[in-house]
N, C-alpha and C positions, 0 to 999 in steps of 0.2 A: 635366404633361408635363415629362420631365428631359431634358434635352440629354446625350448622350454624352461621358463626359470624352476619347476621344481622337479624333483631326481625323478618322481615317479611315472613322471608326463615324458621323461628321456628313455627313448627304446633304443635300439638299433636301427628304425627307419632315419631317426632322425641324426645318431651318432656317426654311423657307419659313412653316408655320403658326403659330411662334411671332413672328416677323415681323408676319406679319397681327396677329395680336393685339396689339401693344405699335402699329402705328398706326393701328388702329381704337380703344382706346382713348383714343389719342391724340385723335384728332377729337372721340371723346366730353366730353375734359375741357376741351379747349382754348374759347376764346370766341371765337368767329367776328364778324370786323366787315365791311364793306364800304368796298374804298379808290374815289377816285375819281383818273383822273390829272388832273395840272393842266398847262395849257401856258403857256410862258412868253411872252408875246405885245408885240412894238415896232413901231409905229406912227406913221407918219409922213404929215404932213398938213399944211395950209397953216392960220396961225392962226382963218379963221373957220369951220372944220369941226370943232376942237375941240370944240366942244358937240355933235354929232351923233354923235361919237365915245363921247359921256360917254353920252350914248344908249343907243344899240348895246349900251354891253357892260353895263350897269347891265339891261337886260332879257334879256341872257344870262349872268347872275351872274356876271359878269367885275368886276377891280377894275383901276383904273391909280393904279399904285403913285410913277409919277414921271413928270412933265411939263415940259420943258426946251426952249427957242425955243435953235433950232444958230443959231451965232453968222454974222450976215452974211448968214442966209436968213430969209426972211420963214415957214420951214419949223419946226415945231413934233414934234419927239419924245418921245412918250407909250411906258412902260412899265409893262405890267401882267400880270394874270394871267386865265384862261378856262378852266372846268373844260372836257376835251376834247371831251364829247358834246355840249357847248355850239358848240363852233367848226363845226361841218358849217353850212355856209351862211353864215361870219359876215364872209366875206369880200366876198362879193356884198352883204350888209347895210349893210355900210359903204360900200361904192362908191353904193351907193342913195340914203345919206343924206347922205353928203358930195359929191354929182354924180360920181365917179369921183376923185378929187382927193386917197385915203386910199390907204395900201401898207400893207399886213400882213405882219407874217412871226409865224410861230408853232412853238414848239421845246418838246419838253415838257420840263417842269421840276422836279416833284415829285410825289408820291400823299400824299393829302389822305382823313383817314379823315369 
């Protein structure tokens, strides 16, 4: 198939099917992976809930990347990550295992192949 050298001989019959071709090939060469997103997840909790925190997100392949006692409070902030299909429920999870006494916030943060 040759494309027309001038603009006004080029329609859609002849644009459109070479189109198709160059990104159906396209698909066929490229290498398909699967991303997952990741949510950025801070957590705040009083120090003996800690452990039930490390819990929680250790059985929903979450990681806490930083753990900080705020200055003056007996309050404890944990910063970590939760892949997103992970977090449906993981709010309630926490408040389970810490008696209510754990705040979540969650923001996604990056795709993770």
């Amino acid at each position: 198939a040759t494309i027309a050298n001038e603009a006004i001989h080029r329609g859609g019959g002849q644009v459109i099917p070479a189109t198709r071709r160059v990104v159906y090939s396209s698909f066929l060469m490229s290498t398909p992976r699967i991303m997952e997103p990741i949510y950025f997840a801070e957590i705040l909790c009083p120090a003996d809930c800690v452990t039930g925190i490390y819990t929680v997100m250790q059985k929903r392949r979450g990681h806490i990347d930083s753990e900080h006692q705020l200055p003056g409070t007996p309050m404890f902030l944990l910063k970590g990550t939760v892949p997103a299909i992970e977090s449906f429920g993981l709010e309630t999870d926490l408040r389970t295992h810490t008696s209510g006494q754990a705040f979540i916030l969650t923001i996604f943060d990056h795709w993770e192949v």
